[in-house]
C-alpha positions as CSV (number, residue, x, y, z in Angstrom):
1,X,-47.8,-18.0,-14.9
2,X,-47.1,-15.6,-17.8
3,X,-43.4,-16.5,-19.9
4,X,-41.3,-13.6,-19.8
5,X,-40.9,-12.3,-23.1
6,X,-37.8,-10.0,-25.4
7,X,-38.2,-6.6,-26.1
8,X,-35.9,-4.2,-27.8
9,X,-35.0,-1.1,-25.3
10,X,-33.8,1.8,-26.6
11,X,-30.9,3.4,-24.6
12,X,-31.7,6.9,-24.9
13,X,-35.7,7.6,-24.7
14,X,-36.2,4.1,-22.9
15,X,-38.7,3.2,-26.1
16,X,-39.4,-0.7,-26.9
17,X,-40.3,-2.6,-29.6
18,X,-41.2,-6.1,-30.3
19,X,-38.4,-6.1,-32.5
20,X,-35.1,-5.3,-33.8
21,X,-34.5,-2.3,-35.8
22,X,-32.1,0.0,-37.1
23,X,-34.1,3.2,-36.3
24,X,-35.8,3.7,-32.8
25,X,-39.6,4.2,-33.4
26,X,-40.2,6.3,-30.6
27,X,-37.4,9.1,-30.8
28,X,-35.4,8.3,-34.2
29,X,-32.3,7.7,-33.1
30,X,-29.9,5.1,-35.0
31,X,-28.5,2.2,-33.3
32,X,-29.6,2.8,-29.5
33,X,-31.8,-0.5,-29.5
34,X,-30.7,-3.1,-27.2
35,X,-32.2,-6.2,-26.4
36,X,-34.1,-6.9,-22.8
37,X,-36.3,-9.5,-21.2
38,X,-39.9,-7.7,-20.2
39,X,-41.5,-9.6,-17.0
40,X,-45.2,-10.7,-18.4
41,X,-47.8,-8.5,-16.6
42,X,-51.8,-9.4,-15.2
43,X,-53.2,-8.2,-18.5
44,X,-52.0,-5.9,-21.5
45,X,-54.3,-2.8,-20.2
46,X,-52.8,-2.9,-16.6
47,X,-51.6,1.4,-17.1
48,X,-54.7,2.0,-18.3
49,X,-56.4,0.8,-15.0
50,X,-58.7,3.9,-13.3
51,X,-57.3,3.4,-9.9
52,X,-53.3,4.5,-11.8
53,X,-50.8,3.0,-10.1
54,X,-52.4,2.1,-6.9
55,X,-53.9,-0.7,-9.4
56,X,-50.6,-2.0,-10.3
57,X,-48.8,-3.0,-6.9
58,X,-49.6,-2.7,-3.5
59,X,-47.8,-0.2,-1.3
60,X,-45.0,-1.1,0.8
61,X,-44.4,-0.2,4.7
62,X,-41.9,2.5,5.3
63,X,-39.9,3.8,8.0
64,X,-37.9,6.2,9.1
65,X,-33.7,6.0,8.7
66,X,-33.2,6.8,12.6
67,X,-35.5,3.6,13.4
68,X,-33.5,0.9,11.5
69,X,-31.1,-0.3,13.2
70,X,-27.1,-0.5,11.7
71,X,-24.9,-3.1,12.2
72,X,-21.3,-3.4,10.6
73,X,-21.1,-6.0,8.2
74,X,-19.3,-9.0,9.0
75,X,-16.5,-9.9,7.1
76,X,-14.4,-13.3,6.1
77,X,-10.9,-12.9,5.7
78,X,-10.1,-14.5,1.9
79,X,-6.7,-15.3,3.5
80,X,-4.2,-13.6,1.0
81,X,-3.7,-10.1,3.4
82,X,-3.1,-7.9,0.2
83,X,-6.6,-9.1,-1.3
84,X,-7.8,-8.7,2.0
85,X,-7.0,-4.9,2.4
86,X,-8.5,-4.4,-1.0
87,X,-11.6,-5.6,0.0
88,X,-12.4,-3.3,2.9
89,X,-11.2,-6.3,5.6
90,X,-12.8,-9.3,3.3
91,X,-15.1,-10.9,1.6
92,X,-19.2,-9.8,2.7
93,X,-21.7,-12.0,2.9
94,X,-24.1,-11.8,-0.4
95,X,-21.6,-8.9,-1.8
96,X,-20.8,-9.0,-5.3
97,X,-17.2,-7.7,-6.1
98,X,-16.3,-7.1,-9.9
99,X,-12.6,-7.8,-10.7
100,X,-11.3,-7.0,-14.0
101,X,-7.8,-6.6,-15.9
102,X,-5.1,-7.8,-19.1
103,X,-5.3,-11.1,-20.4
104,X,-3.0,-13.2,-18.7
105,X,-2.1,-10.3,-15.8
106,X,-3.3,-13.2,-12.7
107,X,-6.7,-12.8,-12.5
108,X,-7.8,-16.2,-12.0
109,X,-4.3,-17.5,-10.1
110,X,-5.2,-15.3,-7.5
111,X,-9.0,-16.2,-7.5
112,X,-8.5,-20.0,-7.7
113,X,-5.9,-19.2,-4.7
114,X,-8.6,-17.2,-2.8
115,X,-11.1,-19.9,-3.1
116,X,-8.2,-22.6,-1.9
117,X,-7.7,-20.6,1.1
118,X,-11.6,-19.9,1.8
119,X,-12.5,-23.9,1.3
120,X,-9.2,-24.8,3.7
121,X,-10.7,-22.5,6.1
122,X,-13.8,-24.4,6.2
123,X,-16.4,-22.4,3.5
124,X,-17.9,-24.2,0.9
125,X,-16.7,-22.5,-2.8
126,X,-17.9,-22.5,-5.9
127,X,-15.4,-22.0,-8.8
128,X,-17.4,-21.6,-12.2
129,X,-15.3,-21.1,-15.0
130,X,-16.7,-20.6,-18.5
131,X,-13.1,-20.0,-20.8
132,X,-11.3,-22.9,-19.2
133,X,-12.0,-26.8,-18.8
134,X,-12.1,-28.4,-15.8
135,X,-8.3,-30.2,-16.5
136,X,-7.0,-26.9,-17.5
137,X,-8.1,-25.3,-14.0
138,X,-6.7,-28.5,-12.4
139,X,-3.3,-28.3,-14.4
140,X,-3.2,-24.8,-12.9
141,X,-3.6,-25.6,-9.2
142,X,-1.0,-27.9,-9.6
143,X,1.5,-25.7,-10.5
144,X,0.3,-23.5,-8.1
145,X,1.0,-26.3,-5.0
146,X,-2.9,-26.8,-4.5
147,X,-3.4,-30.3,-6.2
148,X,-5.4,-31.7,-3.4
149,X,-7.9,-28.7,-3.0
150,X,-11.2,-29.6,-2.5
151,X,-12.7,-25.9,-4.3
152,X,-16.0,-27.3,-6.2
153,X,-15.5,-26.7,-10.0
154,X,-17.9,-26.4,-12.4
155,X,-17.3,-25.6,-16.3
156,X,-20.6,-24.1,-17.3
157,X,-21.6,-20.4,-19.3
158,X,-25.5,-20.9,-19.1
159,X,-26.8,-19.0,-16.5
160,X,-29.9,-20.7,-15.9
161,X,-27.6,-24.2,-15.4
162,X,-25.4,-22.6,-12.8
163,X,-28.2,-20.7,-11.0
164,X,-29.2,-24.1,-10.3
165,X,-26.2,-25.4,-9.5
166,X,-25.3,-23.1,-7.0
167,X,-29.3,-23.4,-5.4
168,X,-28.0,-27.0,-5.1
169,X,-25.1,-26.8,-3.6
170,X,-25.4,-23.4,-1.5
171,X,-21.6,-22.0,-1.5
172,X,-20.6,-19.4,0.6
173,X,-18.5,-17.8,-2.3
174,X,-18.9,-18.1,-6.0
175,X,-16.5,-17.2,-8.6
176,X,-17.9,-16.6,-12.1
177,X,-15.1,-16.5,-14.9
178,X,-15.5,-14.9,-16.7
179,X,-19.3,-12.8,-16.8
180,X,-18.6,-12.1,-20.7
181,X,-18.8,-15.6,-21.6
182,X,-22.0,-16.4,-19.4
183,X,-25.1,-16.1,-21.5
184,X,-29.3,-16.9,-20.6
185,X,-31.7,-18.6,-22.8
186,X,-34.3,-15.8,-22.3
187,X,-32.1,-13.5,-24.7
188,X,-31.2,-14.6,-28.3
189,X,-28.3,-12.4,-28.4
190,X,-24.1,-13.9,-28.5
191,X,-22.6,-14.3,-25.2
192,X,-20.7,-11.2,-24.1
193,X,-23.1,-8.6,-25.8
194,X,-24.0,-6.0,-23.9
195,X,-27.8,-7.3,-23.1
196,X,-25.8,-10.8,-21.9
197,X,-23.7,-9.1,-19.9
198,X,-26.5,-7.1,-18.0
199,X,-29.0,-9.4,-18.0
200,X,-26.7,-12.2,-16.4
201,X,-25.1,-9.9,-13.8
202,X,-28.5,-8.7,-12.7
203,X,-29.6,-12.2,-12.4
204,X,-26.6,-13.2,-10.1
205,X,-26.9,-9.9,-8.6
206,X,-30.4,-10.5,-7.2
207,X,-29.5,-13.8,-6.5
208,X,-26.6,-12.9,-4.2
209,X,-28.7,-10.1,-2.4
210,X,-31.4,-12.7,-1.4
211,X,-29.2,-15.6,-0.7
212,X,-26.6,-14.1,1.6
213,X,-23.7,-15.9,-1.3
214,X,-20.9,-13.6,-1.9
215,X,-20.5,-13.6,-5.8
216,X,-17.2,-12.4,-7.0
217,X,-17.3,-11.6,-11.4
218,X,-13.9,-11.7,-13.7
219,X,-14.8,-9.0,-16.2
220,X,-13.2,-8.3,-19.6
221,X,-11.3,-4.8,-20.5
222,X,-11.0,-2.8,-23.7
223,X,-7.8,-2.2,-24.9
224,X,-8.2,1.4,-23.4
225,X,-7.9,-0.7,-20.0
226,X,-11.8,0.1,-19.0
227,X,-14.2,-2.9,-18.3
228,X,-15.9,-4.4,-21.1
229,X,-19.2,-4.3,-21.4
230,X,-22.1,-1.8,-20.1
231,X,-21.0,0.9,-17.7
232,X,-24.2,0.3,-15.8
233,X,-22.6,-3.6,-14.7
234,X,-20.1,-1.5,-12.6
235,X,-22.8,0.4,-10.9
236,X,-24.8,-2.5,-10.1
237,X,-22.1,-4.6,-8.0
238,X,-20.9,-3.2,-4.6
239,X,-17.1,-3.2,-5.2
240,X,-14.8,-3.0,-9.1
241,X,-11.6,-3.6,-8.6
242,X,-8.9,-3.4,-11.3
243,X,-5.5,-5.7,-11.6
244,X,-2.8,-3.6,-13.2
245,X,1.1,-4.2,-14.0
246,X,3.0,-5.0,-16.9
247,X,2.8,-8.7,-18.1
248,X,6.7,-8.2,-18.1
249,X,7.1,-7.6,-14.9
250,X,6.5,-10.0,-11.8
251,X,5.0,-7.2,-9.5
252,X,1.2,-6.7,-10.2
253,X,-1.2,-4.1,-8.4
254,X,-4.9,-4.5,-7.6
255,X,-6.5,-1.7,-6.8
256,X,-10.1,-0.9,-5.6
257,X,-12.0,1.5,-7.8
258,X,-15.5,1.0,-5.5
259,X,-15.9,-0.5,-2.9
260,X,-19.6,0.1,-0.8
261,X,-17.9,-1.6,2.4
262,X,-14.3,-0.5,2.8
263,X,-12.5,2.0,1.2
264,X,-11.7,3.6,-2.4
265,X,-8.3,4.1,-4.0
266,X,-6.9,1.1,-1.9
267,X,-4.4,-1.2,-3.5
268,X,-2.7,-4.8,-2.9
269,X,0.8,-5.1,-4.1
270,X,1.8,-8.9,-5.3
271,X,4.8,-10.7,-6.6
272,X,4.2,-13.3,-9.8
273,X,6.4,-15.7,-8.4
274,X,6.3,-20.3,-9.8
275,X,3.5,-20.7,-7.2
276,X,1.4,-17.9,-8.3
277,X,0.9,-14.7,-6.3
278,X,2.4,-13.9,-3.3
279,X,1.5,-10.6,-1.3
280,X,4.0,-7.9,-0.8
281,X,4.2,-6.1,2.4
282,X,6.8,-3.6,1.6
283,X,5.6,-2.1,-1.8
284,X,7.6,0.6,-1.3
285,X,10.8,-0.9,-1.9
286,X,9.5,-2.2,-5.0
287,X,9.1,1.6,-6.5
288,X,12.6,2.7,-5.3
289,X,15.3,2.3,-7.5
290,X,18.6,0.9,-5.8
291,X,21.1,3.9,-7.4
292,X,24.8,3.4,-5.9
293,X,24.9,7.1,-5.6
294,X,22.1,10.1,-6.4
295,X,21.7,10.8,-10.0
296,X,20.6,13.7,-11.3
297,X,16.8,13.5,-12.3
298,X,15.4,11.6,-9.3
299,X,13.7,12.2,-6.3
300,X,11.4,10.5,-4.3
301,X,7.7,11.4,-2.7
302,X,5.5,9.7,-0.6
303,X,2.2,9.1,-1.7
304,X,-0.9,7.5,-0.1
305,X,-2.9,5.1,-2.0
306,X,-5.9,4.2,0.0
307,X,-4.8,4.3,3.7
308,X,-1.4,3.4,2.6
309,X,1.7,5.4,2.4
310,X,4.4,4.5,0.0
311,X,7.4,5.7,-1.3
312,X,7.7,6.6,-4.8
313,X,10.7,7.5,-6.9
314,X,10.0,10.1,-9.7
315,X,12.4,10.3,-12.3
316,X,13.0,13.1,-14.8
317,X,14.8,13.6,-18.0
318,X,15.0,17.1,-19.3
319,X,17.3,17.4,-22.9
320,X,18.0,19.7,-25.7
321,X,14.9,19.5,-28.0
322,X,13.6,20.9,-31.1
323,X,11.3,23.6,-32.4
324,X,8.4,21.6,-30.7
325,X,9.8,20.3,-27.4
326,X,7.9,17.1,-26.2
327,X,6.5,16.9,-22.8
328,X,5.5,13.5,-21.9
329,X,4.7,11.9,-18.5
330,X,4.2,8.2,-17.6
331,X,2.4,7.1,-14.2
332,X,1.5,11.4,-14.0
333,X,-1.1,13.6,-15.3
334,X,0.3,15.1,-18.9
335,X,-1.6,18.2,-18.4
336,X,-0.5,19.0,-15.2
337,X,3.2,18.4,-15.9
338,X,2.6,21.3,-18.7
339,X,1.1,23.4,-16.0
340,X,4.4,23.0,-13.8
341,X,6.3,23.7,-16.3
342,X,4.8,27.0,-16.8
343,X,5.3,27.6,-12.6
344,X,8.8,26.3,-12.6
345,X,9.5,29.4,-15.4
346,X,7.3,32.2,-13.5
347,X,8.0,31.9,-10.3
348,X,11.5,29.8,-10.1
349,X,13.1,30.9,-13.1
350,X,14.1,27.6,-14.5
351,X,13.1,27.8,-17.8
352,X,12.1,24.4,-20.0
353,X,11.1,25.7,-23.3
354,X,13.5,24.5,-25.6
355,X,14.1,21.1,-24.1
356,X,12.4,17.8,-23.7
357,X,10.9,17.2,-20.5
358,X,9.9,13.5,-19.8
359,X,9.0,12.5,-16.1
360,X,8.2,8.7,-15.2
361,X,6.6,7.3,-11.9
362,X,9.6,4.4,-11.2
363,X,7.6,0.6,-11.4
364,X,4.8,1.1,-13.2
365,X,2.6,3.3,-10.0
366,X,-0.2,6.1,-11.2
367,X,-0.2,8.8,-9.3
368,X,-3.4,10.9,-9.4
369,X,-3.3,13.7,-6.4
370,X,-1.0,16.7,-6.5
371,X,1.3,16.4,-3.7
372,X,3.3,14.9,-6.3
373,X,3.7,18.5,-7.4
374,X,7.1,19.4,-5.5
375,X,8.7,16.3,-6.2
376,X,8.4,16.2,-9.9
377,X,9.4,20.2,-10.2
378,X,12.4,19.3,-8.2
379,X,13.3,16.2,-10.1
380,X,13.0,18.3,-13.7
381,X,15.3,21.1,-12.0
382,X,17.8,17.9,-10.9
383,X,18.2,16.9,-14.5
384,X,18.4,20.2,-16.0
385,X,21.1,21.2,-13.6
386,X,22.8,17.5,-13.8
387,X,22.9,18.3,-10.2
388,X,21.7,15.4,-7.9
389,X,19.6,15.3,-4.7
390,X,21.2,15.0,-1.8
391,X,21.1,11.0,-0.5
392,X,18.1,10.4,2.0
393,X,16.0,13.5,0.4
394,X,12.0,13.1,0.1
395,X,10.0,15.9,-1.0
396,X,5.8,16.1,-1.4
397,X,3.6,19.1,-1.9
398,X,1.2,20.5,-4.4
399,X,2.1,23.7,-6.1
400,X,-0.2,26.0,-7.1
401,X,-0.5,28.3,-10.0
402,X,1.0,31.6,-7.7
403,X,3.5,29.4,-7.0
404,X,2.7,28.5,-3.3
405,X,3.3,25.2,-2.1
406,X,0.1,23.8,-0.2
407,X,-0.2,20.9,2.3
408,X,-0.8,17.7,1.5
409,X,-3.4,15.3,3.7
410,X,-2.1,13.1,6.4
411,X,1.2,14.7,5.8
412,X,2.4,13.6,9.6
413,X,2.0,9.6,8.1
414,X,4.1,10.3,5.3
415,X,7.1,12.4,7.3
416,X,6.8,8.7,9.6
417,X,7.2,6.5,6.8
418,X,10.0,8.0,5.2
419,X,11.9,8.2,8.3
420,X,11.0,4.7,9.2
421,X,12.8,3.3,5.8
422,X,15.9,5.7,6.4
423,X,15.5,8.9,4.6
424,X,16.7,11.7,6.5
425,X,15.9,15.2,4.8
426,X,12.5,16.3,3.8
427,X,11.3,19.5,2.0
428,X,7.1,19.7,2.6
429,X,4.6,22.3,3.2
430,X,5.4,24.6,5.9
431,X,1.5,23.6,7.0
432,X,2.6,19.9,6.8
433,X,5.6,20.5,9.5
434,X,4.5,18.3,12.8
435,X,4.9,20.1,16.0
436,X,7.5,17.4,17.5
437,X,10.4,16.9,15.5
438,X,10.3,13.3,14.4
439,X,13.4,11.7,15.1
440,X,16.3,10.9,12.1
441,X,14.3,13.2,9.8
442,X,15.4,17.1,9.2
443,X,12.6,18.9,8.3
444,X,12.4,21.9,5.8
445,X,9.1,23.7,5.9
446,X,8.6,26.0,3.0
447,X,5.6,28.0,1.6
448,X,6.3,28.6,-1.7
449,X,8.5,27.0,-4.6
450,X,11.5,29.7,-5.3
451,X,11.7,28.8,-0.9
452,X,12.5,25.2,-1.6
453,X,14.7,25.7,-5.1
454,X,16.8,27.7,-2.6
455,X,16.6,24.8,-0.2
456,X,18.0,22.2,-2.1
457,X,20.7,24.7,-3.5
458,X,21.8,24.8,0.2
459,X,21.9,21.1,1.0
């Protein structure tokens, strides 16, 4: 059988060469070689053959999509619920799920808890770690009240050595920490380059696919917060998820950016706590402030992340500014703050050019869709006015440029939400109002903005 042998890909004409160089033979562009592994062919004039491409592999059966048969996948509870609802339900057997955040944010705690609860439950786990010795990993579970787990461990970064290792052993699950410090032989290139870091995750990849072994990857992130590495390593695993939250804080959010068997936008809320990370089933609580009484500058939405509605408090701070007044957003989008600035004037006629507007999502949340819209123009009027909300008031919506205020989706889950943690007044779209009154909660339906400035005037 013919060795494999290195070739040098370019990344923007697809070009080789049998070397490295600075220059790309085939369309001249700098820099864009990257080193791969070429499978050895039959013979070096196999595309010249006279039969084309009929002479280089023999065609494969098809079939229609209406005649295979689809099943739901089955799926193994990792038995830490927050993780679980993350993951679509689970872990899949011979899915590969990408997982990636800060240094020191809790990756591996709640990994090396995941794969404590998995072995209890009776699978067979593989921990590999490549950053951390075996008594390092062990010190760990200790303080995280698993001393006597019985997780296989293995400190290893060559990929060929722990391919082997897991043929050997056959794990259900496999946990490779991190893929950045995993390297092959077949490439000369550092560990964590960009041809390592493809190259390995393909290999484990494949190998998950044809062995049924779910394999679960710690990535690396840039300082921009993005996963290190190539962009094509997040397209070739079936789920990326991202742990986020401040290394200050003890709450910490994973959240599911793809996920081929559950759903996207999904996040797990958990608690740093001595024995590592604990699920929280409330998260809501955790983005409310606890004010004695309203203040002006706050008023809190409900957003859905995933299938999950939470409450959010958004705060604002509007204050005499300059010649250049700053607008700055944490947790929002900066652009579209600008934009409902430039509403709140035209059709409200609250004016914000001369002061410093600064609006902050409370405990560290992103919030990406618009039906945060009506809840951040109403906390900006709050603060301007040093006028507070009324105690108990939610607002959601997203406000258009004419200044309408449109519905938000799944409104009726939201409306339930708030009223099942106490809040009592609510100012939505008027296409959002649920036929039946929902009990504790007084509705306000309104269908453009200057309707519910007028609103909270009155309450």
């Amino acid at each position: 059988m013919a060795k494999d042998k290195t070739l040098f890909t370019c990344s923007e004409c697809g070009g080789t060469s049998p070397r490295w160089l600075g220059k790309c033979p085939a369309c001249g562009a700098w820099n864009t070689l990257v080193e791969t592994v070429a499978e050895a062919g039959p013979g070096k004039n196999r595309l010249s053959a006279p039969q084309g491409y009929a002479g280089l592999a023999h065609a494969q059966p098809v079939m229609p999509l209406a005649a295979i048969d689809a099943q739901d996948v089955a799926r193994t509870p990792s038995g830490i619920d927050e993780l679980d609802r993350v993951l679509g339900g689970g872990i899949v057997e011979g899915g590969v799920v990408l997982i990636g955040g800060d240094p020191g944010i809790g990756k591996s705690t709640l990994l090396l808890q995941a794969m404590d609860a998995l072995q209890r439950a009776g699978l067979p786990t593989l921990y590999v770690t490549g950053e951390e010795s075996g008594a390092q990993v062990a010190l760990r579970s200790r303080r995280l009240g698993i001393e006597g787990s019985q997780v296989q461990l293995l400190a290893e970064i060559q990929l060929e050595k722990i391919l082997a290792t897991v043929e050997a052993t056959q794990p259900a699950v496999v946990v490779i920490d991190s893929i950045q410090t995993t390297y092959s032989d077949q490439l000369t290139s550092a560990p964590g380059s960009v041809a390592q870091v493809r190259e390995c995750a393909a290999h484990l990849t494949r190998m998950a696919k044809g062995t049924g072994i779910a394999v679960i990857l710690v990535g690396h992130v840039t300082k921009e917060g993005a996963l290190a590495g190539p962009r094509v390593l997040e397209h070739m695993v079936d789920t990326v998820l991202y742990f986020e939250g401040d290394t200050h804080s003890q709450f910490r959010l994973v959240r599911a950016i793809k996920n081929r068997f559950g759903a996207v936008n999904e996040i797990g809320v958990f608690a740093m706590t001595e024995k590592g990370l604990k699920g929280v089933s409330n998260p809501s609580a955790i983005f409310l402030s606890q004010h004695a009484e309203p203040v002006p500058g706050s008023c809190v939405m409900v957003t859905l992340e995933g299938t999950r509605p939470m409450l959010v408090e958004i705060q604002a701070l509007v204050d005499t500014g300059g010649p250049s007044p700053r607008r700055l957003s944490v947790g929002l989008d900066k652009d579209r703050l600008a934009m409902l600035l430039a509403v709140l004037h035209r059709h409200a006629g609250v004016a914000c050019m001369d002061q410093d507007v600064f609006v902050n999502a409370v405990g560290g949340v992103r919030i990406s869709e618009p039906a945060a819209d009506l809840a951040v123009m109403l906390a900006i009027t709050s603060s301007l006015r040093g006028k507070p909300l009324p105690r108990g008031f939610i607002a959601f919506g997203e406000v258009g440029l004419a200044g309408e205020v449109r519905p938000a989706p799944r409104g009726q889950e939201r409306l339930k939400e708030a009223a099942k943690l106490g809040f009592s007044v609510a100012v939505v779209p008027k296409a959002n109002a649920p036929k039946k009154p929902i009990e504790g909660l007084t509705l306000h339906a309104v269908e453009r903005v200057e309707e519910a400035m007028n609103v909270v005037r009155g309450l």
